[in-house]
C-alpha positions in Angstrom: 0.0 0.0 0.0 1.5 3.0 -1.1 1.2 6.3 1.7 2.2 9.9 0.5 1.4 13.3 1.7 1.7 16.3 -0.7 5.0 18.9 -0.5 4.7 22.7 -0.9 5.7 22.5 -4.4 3.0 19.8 -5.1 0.3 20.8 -7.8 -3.1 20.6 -7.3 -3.8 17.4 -8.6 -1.0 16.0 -6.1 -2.9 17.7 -3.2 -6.6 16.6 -4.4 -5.3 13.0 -4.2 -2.7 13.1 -1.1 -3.3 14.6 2.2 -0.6 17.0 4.2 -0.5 14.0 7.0 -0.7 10.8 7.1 -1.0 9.0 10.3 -1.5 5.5 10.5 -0.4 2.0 12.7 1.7 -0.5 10.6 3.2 -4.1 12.4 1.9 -2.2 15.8 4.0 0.9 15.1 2.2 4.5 14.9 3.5 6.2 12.2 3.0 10.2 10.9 4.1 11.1 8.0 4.5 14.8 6.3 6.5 17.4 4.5 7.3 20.5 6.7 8.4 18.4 10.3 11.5 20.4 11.4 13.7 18.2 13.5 14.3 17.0 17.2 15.9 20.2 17.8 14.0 22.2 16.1 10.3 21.1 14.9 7.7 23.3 13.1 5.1 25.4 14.8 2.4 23.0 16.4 4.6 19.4 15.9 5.2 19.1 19.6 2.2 19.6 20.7 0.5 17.2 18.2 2.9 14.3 19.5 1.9 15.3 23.0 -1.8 14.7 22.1 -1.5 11.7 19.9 2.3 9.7 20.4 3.7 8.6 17.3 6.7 5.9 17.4 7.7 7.0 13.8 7.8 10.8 12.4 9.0 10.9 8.8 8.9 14.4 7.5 11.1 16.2 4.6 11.0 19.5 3.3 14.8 20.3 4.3 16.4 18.3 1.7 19.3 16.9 4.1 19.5 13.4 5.0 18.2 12.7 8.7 17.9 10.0 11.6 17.9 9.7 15.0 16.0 8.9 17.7 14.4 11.6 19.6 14.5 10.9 23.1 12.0 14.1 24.4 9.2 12.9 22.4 10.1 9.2 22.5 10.0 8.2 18.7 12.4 7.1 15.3 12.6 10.8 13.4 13.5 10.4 9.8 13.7 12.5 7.0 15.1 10.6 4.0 16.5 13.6 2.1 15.6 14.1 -1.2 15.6 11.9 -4.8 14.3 14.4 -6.8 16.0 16.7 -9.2 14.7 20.1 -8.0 16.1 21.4 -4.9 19.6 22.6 -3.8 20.7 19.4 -2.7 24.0 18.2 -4.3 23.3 14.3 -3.8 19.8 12.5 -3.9 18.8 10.1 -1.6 16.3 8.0 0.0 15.5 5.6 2.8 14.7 2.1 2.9 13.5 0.1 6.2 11.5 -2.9 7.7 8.6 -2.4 9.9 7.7 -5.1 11.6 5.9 -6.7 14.7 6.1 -2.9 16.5 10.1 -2.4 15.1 11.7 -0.4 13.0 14.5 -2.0 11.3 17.1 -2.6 9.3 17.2 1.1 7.8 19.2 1.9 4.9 20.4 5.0 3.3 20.3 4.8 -0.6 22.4 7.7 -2.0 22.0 8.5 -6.0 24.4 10.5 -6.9 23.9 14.1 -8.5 
């Protein structure tokens, strides 16, 4: 099952069929997905609170272009932002993320890399 929320740069026919979140349980682990996240040290305006009213073990966001993982300990959960494989974007090397969920773990994450 594919899951995809839209980006800022999305047209509208991207945003008619994709939401800005997705939040969802998969193998037991509760996942959020969307574009503008921030980071551990620094999330967007009204992230925080959201985890604070509904927890999330997994927060995947992008927007920044640049490569992240790590586990925030504050908010208890797996942050990733994979980067970015597209062409547009100031980015000098694409990338992505590949990982297993399963039975309420995330594991064996992998950071592809594509070159320029």
């Amino acid at each position: 099952m594919l899951r995809a929320v839209y980006g800022n740069i999305d047209d509208s026919a991207t945003k008619s069929r994709f939401p800005e979140h997705q939040r969802f349980i998969c193998e037991g682990v509760r996942v959020w997905i969307t574009h503008i996240g921030g980071h551990p040290a620094r999330y967007a305006p009204g992230i925080t609170k959201r985890f604070k009213e509904s927890p999330v073990d997994l927060f995947i966001c992008g927007h920044s272009h640049i490569l992240k993982a790590g586990y925030d300990k504050k908010n208890q959960l797996l942050h990733l932002n994979p980067g970015a494989a597209g062409n547009h974007g100031w980015h000098t090397v694409r990338t992505m993320m590949r990982f297993e969920v399963s039975q309420g773990k995330v594991e064996n994450l992998e950071v592809i890399e594509f070159g320029r």
